[in-house]
SEVO-633980 format. One record per residue (C-alpha): residue in one letter; x, y, z. Coordinates in steps of 0.001 Angstrom, whole numbers, plus 500000, padded with zeros to 6 digits. Example, Ala and Ser with C-alpha at 12.3 -4.5 7.8 and 13.67 -1.06 7.14 Angstrom:
<sites>
A512300495500507800S513670498940507140
</sites>
This chain:
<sites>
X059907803380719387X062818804875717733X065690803560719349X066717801504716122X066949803993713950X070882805560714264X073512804313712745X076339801607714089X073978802751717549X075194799934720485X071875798945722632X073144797675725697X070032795249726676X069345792031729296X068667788562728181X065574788904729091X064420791733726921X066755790521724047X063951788815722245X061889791432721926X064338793843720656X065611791378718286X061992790840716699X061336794022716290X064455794855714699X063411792185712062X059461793422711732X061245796750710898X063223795315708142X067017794545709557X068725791431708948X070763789572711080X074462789900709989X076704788285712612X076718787016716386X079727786959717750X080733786240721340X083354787807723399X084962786761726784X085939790170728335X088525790153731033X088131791743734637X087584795630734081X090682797822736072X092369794674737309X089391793617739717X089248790223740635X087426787181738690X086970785752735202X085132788741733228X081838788329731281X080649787111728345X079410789781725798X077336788679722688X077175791150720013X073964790739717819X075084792816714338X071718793681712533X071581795388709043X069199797034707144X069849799007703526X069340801194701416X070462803696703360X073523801964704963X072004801203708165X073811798869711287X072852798072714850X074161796144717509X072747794647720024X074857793944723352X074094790996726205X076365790532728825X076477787256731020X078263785972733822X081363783675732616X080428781518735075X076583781500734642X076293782052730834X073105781423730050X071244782462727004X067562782454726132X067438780978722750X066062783344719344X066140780236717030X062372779966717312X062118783199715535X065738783418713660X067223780026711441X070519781611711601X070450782985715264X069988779542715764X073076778352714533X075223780654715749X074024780073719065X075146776664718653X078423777888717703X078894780450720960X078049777144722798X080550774985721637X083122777316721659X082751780160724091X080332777681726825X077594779405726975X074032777324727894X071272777854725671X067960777971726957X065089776980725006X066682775927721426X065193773265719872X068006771752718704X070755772535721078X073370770039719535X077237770600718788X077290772486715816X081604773134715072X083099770852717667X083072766947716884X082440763949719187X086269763837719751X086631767660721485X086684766916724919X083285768252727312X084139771594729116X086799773004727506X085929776190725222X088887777055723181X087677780661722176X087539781537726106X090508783474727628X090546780624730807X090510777497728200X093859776892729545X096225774128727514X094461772142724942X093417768594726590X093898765412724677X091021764555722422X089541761628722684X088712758827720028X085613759841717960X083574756692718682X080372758444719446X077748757188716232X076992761315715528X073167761488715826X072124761708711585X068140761108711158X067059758216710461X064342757943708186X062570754883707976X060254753016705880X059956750502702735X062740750366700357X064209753106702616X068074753455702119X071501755034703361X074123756135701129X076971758192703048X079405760508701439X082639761846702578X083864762981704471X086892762542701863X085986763120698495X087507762879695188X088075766367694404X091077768697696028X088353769882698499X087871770456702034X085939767325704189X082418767477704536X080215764657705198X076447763973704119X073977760980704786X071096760650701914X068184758824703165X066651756973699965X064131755432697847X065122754293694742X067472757285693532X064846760187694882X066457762127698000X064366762021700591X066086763692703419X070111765050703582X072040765605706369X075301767736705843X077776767660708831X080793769897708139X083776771297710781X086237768134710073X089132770821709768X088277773670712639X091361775688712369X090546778658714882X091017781173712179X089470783796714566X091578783535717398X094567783855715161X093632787298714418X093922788306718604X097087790247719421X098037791100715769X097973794597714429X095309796169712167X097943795613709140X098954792050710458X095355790720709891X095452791061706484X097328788076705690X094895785731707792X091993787867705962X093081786519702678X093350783208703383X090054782721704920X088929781045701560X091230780694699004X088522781832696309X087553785030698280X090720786836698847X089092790295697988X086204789156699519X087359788923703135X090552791102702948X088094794161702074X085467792742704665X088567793142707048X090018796436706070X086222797939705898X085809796914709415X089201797955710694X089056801464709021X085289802344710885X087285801032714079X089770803768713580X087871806013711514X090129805649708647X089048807073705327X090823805759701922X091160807806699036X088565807828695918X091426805931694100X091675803265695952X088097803246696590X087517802225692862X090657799981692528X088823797657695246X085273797845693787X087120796533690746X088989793532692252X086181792681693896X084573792437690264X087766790866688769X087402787731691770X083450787481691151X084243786886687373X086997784262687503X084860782246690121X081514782644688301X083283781563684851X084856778282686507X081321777630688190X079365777444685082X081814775140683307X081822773114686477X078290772568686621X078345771624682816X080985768966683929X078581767184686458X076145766344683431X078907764953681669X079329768219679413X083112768142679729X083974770164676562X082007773562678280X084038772666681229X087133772587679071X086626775687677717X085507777783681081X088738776571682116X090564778009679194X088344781559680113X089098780966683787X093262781135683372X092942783946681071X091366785985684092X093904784814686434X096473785659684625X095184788852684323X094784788818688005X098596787745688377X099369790984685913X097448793679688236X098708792836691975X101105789885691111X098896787089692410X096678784872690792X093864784970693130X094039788818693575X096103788668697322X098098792205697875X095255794533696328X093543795329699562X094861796228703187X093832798759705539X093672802260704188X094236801463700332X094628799573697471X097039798664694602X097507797317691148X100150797820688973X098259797033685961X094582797226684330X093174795784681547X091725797584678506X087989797736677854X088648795671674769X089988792556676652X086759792691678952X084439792838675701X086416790406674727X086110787760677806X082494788524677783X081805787392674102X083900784249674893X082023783722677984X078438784152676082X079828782074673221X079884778760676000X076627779486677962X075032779428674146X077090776029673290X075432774742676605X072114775881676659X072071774138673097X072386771142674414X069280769547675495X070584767320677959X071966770255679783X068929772063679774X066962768564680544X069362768008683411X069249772001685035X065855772473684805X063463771382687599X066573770351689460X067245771226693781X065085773499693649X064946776275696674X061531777912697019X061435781637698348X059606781312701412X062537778718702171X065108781107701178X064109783393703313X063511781432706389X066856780047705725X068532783514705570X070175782642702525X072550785387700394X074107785717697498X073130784156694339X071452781260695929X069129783949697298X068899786191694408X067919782810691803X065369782069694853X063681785703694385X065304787252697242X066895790521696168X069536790981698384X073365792609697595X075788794758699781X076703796989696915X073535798320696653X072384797823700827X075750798835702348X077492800562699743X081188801153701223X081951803824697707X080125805909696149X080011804005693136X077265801451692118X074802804428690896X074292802064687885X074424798307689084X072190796090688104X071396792886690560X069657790354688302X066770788577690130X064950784928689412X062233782931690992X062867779405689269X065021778260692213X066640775502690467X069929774550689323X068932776467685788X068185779555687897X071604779536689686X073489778926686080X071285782178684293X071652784162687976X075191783968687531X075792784613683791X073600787810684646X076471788920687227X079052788287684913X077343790469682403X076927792686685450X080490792793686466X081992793431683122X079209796421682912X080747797764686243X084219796915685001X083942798803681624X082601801545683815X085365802216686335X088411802059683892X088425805207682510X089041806674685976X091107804083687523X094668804774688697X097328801864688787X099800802766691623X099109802685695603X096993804674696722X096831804863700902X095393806764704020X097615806058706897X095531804337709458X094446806770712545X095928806389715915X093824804241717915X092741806683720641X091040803788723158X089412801149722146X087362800922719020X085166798358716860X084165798321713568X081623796184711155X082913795498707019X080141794405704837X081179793262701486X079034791741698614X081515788518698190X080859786596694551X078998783877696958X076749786975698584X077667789153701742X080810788841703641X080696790331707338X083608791004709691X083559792407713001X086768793566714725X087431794744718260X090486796828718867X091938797497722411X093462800366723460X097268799098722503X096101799081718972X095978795628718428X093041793177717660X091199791808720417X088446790098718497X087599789310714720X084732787728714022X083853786562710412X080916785793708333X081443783867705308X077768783623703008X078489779919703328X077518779798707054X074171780899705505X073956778931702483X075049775414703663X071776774578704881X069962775559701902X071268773073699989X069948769875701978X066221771360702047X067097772117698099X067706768381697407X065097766899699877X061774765534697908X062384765575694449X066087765266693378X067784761892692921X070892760985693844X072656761322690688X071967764970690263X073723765621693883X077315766726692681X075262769057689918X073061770398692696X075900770467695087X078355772553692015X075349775048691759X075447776148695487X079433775788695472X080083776522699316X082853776899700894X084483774191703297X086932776713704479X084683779758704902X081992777976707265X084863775386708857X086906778758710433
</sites>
């Protein structure tokens, strides 16, 4: 069969064939991007509470190469036979379109609430058009159902859901013998915020503010995810200029973050002079990041259309950072106490990796050679990127997978700034002749950013849905630290994965 093959092609299909569709889309080599549900109203006025339509985005790459796959249920039927016996992450965000959209799932072997705590009251589905007034919530008595894992000497040791740090809540329950880590279980979605239905009834420029502050680290990240989506919805082309002025903020946020990671994870072995410095390396970049759009964490580059700076650095400055940069990863890895304490440590096999669905560098120090730039380039301008690639799997392998992308990013860097333009440079957005949807794929510093918008025929959004690599990720890190890793080496193994709270807790 060929119908897979075209590009962006919709496949309108029944819940009853979805699973074969779906599987064969992944023997064929396409990845599952984003599900996202959608609670359409009446069509011409007629009568009733509309459907639910769940949008299955798969990917494949290179070429650039997206399909979707459509299911439509009754609103007040919606049932859905379940594809997390052949998909991790299909799993999960099943879970999710159940707690928020109400839709039944048949045949998931875990069919739990996934985003909504104890305390959200039963029935009500706040992404739904009919949700009606928010009801009280009640008092979050319920004991939440952790495993328990029993056995001599067997211990608990909870964590969070406050921690120390200026951090968003998470909570995880180690299940313990001696100090080894014998099971984890991460429960996150303290702070749902409903980031998504924010986005309805604002205009294509409008969303750009929301887009940005999706995860404070990722401003580039999601802002281009967001115009990239908004400008296939419309057809919308930007020029060359601004092309490159994104593909080098995107750069300029995957340094700063990478740089304050590695100093970070030096910290949690008690290394605090790296830290010190990679601190030192990390305000030098964002005050260059302040200098070319006037924000520290890169906000006002990117919106629909275009791009901006109104300054660039010289090639000298980059050499520069990257000499300082090389100068601490040599001061660490000369330390044999850092080495002692990275090596060996969480480590993430490939075959879980990949059942996982992880992205990113977590996938890439796992041996999974994944990256948007290269899969779903959005310019035509990564001819000569390199995406580094280890096996180890450990915490060492996340520390050299990530110095490699810095090296990487300074390459690309080095490489665009002889033809970069400071200024604005913009294509008006087109009218928005009926409705219109468009996917943005984006190779975030934590690995590739999806968003999915819906525009209706007023030229407004009438659904966003966003994919953060977190969503992902998270539940890498418990099978990372499960066997082998004791409990003092959590906060390192934790630093190495470095989700975000905000980006999976939307």
């Amino acid at each position: 069969m060929t119908w897979f093959t075209s590009l962006d092609r919709v496949i309108e299909t029944t819940p009853a064939g979805l699973r074969d569709r779906f599987v064969e889309l992944l023997t064929n080599g396409h990845r599952l991007a984003l599900v996202a549900a959608h609670h359409d109203p009446p069509i011409d006025g007629a009568v009733g509470v509309g459907t639910i339509r769940v949008v299955y985005v798969m990917v494949a790459g290179p070429p650039d190469t997206r399909l979707e796959l459509h299911v439509r249920l009754p609103t007040d039927e919606a049932m859905l036979p379940s594809l997390a016996g052949v998909s991790f992450s299909a799993g999960r965000f099943e879970r999710e379109m159940q707690d928020l959209f109400g839709i039944r799932l048949v045949g998931h072997h875990q069919p739990g609430r996934l985003v909504l705590h104890q305390h959200w009251p039963d029935g009500w589905y706040p992404m739904r058009h009919d949700a009606g007034p928010q009801p009280d919530f009640r008092d979050e008595t319920q004991s939440y159902p952790f495993i328990t894992v029993e056995g001599p000497g067997v211990y608990e040791i909870p964590v969070g859901p406050v921690h120390a740090g200026i951090i968003e809540p998470g909570h995880f329950r180690f299940s313990v013998v001696g100090e080894t880590i014998l099971n984890v279980k991460a429960r996150l979605w303290f702070v749902h915020k409903g980031i998504e239905r924010l986005f309805q009834g604002r205009s294509p420029d409008g969303g750009v503010e929301l887009a940005e502050r999706i995860s404070g680290d990722t401003a580039v990240g999601h802002s281009l995810a967001y115009c990239l989506a908004i400008e296939r919805a419309t057809g919308t082309v930007p020029p060359p200029a601004a092309q490159l002025l994104r593909a080098m903020l995107l750069e300029l946020e995957r340094l700063y973050n990478h740089v304050t990671d590695l100093g970070a994870m030096g910290n949690d072995v008690g290394f605090g002079i790296a830290h010190a410095h990679t601190m030192r390396i990390r305000e030098r970049l964002l005050r260059l990041n302040n200098e070319i759009t006037g924000h520290r964490l890169l906000r006002g580059g990117v919106y629909p259309g275009g791009a901006r700076a109104t300054w660039l650095p010289q090639a000298s400055t980059l050499a520069a950072i990257h000499d300082d940069i090389h100068d601490v990863v040599e001061f660490m890895m000369a330390n044999a106490t850092v080495v002692d304490r990275f090596t060996g440590t969480a480590v993430l096999s490939t075959d879980d990796a990949a059942q996982i669905g992880t992205l990113g560098y977590v996938a890439r120090a796992s041996g999974i050679s994944t990256d948007a730039r290269r899969e779903h380039a959005f310019a035509d301008l990564y001819q000569n990127l390199t995406v580094p690639l280890l096996t180890g799997g450990d915490v060492m392998s996340r520390f050299e997978i990530r110095v490699a992308e810095i090296d990487a990013s300074i390459a690309l860097l080095t490489e665009f700034l002889p033809n970069a333009q400071m200024g604005e440079h913009r294509t008006p957005l087109d009218p928005v002749v009926g409705p219109g949807h468009g996917v943005g794929l984006v190779e975030g510093w934590r690995g590739t950013i999806a968003h999915r918008v819906e525009i209706g025929s007023d030229g407004r959004l009438t659904r966003v849905k966003i994919v953060d690599p977190s969503f992902f990720n998270w539940p890498a890190l418990p099978v990372a630290l499960a066997g082998d890793t004791i409990v003092p080496d959590f906060p390192l193994a934790n630093k190495s994965f470095n989700q975000s709270y905000a980006g999976n807790d939307l």
